[in-house]
N, C-alpha and C positions, 0 to 999 in steps of 0.2 A: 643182654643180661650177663652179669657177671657171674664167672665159677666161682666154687669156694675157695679153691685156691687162689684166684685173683683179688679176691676179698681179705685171706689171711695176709697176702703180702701186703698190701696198700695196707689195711686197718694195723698191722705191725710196725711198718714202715710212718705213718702217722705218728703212732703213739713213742716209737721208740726216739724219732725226731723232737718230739715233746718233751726228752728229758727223764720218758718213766722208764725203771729198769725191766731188762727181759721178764722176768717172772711176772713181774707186776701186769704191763701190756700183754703176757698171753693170758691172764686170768682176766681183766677185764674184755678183752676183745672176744674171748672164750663165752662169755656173759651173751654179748650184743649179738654176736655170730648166731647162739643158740638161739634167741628171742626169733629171727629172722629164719630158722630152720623149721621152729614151732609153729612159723605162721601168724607172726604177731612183729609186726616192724614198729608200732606202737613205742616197745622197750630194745628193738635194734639199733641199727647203724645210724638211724638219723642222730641219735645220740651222740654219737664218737667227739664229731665237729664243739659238740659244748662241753665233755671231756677234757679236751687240748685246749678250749679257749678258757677253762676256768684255771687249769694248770701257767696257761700263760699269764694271767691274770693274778695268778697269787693267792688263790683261794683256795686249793688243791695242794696236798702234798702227795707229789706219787710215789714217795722213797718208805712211805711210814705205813707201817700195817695195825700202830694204832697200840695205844699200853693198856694194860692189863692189870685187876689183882683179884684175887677172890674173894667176895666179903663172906661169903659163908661157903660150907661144905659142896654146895653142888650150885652157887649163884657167882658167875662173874660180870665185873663191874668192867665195861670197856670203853676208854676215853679215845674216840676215832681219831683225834686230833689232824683235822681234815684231809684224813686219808683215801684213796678211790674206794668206792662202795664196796665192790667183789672183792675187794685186797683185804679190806679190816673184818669185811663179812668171814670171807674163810675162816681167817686167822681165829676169830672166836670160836667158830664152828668147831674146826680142828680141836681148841682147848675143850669144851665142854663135852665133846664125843666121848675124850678118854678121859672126864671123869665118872661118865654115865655107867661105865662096866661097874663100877664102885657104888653109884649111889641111886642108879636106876634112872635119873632124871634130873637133869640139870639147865641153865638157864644162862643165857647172854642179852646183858640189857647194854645197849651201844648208844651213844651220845654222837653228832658232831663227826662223823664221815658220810660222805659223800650218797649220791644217789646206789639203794643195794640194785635196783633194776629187776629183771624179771623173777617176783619170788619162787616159781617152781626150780628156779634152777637150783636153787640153793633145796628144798624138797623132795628132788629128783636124787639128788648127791646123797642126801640120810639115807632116804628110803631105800636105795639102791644096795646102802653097807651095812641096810638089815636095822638100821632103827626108823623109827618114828619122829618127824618134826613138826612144831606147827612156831608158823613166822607170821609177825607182826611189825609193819612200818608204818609211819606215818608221813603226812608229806606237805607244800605249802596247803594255804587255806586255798583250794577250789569248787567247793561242793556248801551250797546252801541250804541251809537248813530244813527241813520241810514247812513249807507257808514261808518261805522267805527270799528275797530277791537276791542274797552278795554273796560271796563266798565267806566262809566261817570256818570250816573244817577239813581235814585232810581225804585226799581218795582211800585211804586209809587201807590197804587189800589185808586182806591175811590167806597163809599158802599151807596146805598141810599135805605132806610125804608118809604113805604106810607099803610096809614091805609087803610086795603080791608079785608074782607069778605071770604072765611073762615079763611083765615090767610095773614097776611102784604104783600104786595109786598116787594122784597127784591133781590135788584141787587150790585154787593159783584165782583168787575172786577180789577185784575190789569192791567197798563198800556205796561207790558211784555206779551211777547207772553205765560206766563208761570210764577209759581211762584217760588221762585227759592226754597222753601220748596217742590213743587213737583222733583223739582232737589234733592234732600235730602231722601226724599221717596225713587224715584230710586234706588238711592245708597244702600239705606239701604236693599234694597229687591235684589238687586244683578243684575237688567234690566237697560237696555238699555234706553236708552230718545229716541224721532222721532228726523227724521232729521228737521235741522232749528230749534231746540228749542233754542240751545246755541252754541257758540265758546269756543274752548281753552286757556288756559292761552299764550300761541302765538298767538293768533287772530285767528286759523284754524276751520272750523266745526267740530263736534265731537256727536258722539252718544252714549260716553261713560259720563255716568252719575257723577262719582267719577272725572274725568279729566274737568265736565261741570262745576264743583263746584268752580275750583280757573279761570276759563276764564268768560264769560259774555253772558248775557244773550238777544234775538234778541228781539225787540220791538212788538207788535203785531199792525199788519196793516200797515206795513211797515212805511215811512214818517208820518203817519198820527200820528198810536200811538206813535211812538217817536217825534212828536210834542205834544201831548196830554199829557204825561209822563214828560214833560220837564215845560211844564207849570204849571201841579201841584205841580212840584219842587219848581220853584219860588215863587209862590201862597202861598205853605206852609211857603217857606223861611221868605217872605214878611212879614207873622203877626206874626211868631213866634220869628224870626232873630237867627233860629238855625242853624248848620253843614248842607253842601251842596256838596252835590257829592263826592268824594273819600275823604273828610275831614268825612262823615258823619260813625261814630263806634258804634259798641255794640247792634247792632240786631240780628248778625251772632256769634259774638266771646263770648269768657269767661272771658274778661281779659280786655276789653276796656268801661268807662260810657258812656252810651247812650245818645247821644248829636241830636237826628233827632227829628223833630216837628209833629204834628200832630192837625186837622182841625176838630171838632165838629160844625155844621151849625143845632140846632135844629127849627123847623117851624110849626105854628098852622094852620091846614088846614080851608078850607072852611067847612063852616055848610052842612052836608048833602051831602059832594063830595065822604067820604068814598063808599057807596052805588053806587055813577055812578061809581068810578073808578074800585071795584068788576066787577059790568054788565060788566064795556067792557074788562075786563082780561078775565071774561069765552067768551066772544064774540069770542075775541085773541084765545082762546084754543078752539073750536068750528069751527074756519073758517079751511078752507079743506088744508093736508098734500097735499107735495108733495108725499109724501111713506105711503099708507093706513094705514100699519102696525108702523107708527110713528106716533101719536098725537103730535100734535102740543104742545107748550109749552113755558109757560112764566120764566121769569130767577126765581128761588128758589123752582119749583115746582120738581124737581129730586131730590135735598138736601132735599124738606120736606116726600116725598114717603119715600126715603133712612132712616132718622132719625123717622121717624113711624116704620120702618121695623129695625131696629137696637134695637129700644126700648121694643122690644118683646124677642129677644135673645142675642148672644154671640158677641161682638165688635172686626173685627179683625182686630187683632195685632201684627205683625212679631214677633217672638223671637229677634230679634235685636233690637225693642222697647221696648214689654214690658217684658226684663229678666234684662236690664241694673235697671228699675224701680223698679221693685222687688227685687234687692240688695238694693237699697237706700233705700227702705221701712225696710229691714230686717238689713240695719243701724242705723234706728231712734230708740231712746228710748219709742215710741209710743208704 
């Protein structure tokens, strides 16, 4: 298993060989790195390799963080103009934060950059500098409709950041029963998925990980979350006026510009709610298990154990992730 060190140098050395400038490859690899600390390789490193190959590809600009204007007092408009996800992501973030002291609440609808990847991260970052976010992406069509065999709609997650005590609340859920990155993990580790995660490319059920990848993905909560999933399609569609359902490309591929939207909602909280909302999360984790031997548990609290305990030693990493990265490293001129 690789250190974390051995991971910043190779995933730096990759990306800075690709052409992307420093700032740019440490915010993204910043991204992947944390996905893999939090216990989710789903939105990590396996990524990196289709990173450089859409950059090489031409479908990626890694130099651009993406233009900007404000159509109204607290709403900005931003044309990613196929810039890396975390690069155009910040970049609006950054803008709309310092208008929030002014307007209490403001909004980045994004067009046309690249995959944002794991939304707590960007959740983690508010909620940390004492505001509130809630984020919304969309992505190709993988998830079928409830009573339906093909894919229609995006895994659609939405991530929400509130400032608490010892660290952010942070809820980070796709609209799928599954993200179709942990479909990819699978594969790559050579296991099986449960049943009911996904159908085949003929509509069948399938516990085969590699066959889950070109069929579709089941909604979680049956009717409900594929109502839920379908709304923040339109929601995103609505303010961004981007690619919608099997029109929408370039999250998954190498070869297609990323034309899906995505929903930044930053919000100045109440004076002094930080503190009650802390009390009542340990309340939340304090009130009695059903399984003595399971504490109870609020959403980010295993991701944050996991990335304590990752931060001490060796990050692991299949050979089928990280050997393909280690050649690309050991192609760069770095």
């Amino acid at each position: 298993m690789p250190t974390r060190a051995e991971i910043e140098e190779a995933g730096m050395a990759a990306l800075l060989g690709a052409g992307v400038p420093l700032p740019h490859a440490r915010r993204q690899l910043d991204l992947l790195l944390e996905a893999e600390l939090r216990g989710l390789p789903s939105h990590g490193l396996l990524r990196l390799p289709r990173v450089i190959e859409r950059i090489a590809n031409g479908v990626t600009d890694p130099h651009t963080s993406g233009e900007a204007h404000w159509r109204g007092a607290a709403f900005l408009e931003v044309e990613g103009r196929q810039g890396l996800g975390p690069v155009v992501a910040m970049a609006a973030l950054d803008a709309i934060s310092g208008r929030v002291a002014e307007t209490g609440i403001a909004v980045a609808a994004i067009r046309n950059c690249d995959h944002l990847g794991m939304l707590a991260f960007y959740a983690e970052q508010v909620a940390a500098s004492g505001r509130i976010l809630i984020a919304l992406t969309i992505s190709e069509a993988l998830v079928h409709p409830w009573g339906g065999r093909s894919a229609m709609l995006g895994t659609n997650p939405i991530a929400i950041g509130v400032p608490a005590h010892p660290d952010p609340f942070v809820f980070d859920m796709a609209t799928s029963i599954v993200a179709m990155g942990r479909i990819h993990d699978h594969a790559a580790r050579g296991e099986p998925i449960p049943e009911g995660w996904a159908l085949d490319a003929e509509g069948n059920p399938t516990t085969d990980a590699a066959r889950a990848r070109d069929g579709a993905l089941a909604p979680f909560g049956g009717p409900k979350g594929y109502a839920l999933g379908l709304a923040f399609e339109v929601l995103v569609g609505s303010l961004t006026a981007c690619a919608l359902g099997p029109a929408v490309k370039g999250t998954l591929d190498s070869t297609a510009p990323c034309n899906k939207g995505d929903i930044f909602i930053v919000l100045e909280p109440a004076t002094g709610a930080a503190s009650a909302i802390s009390a009542f999360l340990e309340e939340v984790r304090q009130s009695p298990p059903a399984d003595p031997d399971r504490p109870v548990r609020v959403p980010g609290d295993r991701a944050n154990q996991t990335h304590a305990m990752r931060q001490q030693g060796d990050i692991p990493l299949p050979d089928a992730v990280w050997q393909p990265i280690l050649r690309l490293a050991g192609k760069s001129k770095v």
